[in-house]
MARTIFI-42643 format. One record per residue (C-alpha): x, y, z. Coordinates in steps of 0.05 Angstrom, whole numbers, padded with zeros to 5 digits, always signed. Example, Ala and Ser with C-alpha at 12.3 -4.5 7.8 and 13.67 -1.06 7.14 Angstrom:
+00246-00090+00156+00273-00021+00143
//
This chain:
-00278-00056-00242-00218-00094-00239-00190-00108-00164-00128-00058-00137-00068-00074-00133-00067-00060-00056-00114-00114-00048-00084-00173-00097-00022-00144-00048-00055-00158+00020-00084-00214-00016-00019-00246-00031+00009-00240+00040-00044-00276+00062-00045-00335+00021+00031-00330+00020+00042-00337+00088+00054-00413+00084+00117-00391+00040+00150-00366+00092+00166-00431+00118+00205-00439+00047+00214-00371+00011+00239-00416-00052+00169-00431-00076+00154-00358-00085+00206-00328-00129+00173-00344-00184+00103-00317-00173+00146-00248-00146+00185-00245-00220+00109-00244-00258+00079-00184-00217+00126-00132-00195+00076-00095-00147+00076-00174-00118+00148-00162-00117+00152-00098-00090+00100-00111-00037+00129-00179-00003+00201-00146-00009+00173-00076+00028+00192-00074+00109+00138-00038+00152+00162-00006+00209+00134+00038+00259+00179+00108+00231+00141+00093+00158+00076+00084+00192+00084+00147+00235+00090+00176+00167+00033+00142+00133-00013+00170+00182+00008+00245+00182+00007+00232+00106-00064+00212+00111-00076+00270+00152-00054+00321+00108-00080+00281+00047-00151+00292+00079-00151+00361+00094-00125+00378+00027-00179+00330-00005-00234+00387+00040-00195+00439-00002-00189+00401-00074-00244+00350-00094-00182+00327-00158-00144+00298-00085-00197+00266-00055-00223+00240-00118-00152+00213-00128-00149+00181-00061-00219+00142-00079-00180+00110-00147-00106+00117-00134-00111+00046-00111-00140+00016-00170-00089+00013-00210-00018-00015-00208+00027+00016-00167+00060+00054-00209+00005+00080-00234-00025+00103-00165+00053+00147-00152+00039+00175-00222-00027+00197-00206-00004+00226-00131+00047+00261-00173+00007+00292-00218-00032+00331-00160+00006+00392-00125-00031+00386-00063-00020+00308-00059+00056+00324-00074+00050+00373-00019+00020+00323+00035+00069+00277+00023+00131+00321+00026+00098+00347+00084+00107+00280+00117+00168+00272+00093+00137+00207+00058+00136+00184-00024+00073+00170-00055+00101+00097-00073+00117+00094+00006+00051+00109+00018+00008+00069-00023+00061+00006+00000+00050+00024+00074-00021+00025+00059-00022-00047+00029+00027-00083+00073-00011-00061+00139-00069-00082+00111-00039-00146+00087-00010-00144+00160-00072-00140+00192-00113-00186+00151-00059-00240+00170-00058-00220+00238-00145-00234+00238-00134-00310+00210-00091-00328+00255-00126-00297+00313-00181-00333+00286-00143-00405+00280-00113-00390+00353-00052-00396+00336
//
């Protein structure tokens, strides 16, 4: 199983964190990988999150209706991101949830990464006491 892209995302946040103190070093790293790219660029704010979660919500009950959505929510993630909108795309009822939320798929799976990139960051430093 090879690892999803959510998690090489969150991943990178974490041990990128150091770049912040010079953004230089990783432009580099961002041009190889452009879910890298597209994660470290993507601003999480508290409208998009709002959204996430009703997202989630309806992505949930519509998985209790169609096992294809929550089937698709258990893999979506294991792929690139491109290939995780494709697949949301290619489901009606996944289409539907996200609509409904007034949310994209690539939104989605983004929001999904960078808060967990967010609060993986926010454990270590808890845990240095910073």
């Amino acid at each position: 199983m090879r690892p999803s892209s959510v998690i090489r995302g969150a991943l990178m946040l974490m041990v990128g964190l150091p770049l912040l103190l010079d953004p230089s070093l990783a432009s580099a790293q961002e041009e190889e990988d452009p879910d890298s790219k597209a994660y470290s660029s993507y601003t999480l704010t508290m409208p998009k999150y709002k959204k996430y979660v009703a997202a989630s919500v309806n992505l949930a009950n519509a998985g209790q209706r169609n096992p294809e959505v929550k089937k698709a929510l258990q893999t979506v993630l294991d792929g690139s991101l491109d290939e995780g909108v494709a697949h949301f795309n290619r489901i009606p009822e996944a289409r539907r949830a996200f609509a409904d939320a007034g949310l994209t798929p690539r939104d989605f799976i983004l929001t999904f990464g960078v808060s967990v990139g967010a609060q993986m960051a926010n454990h270590m430093v808890k845990k240095q006491g910073m």
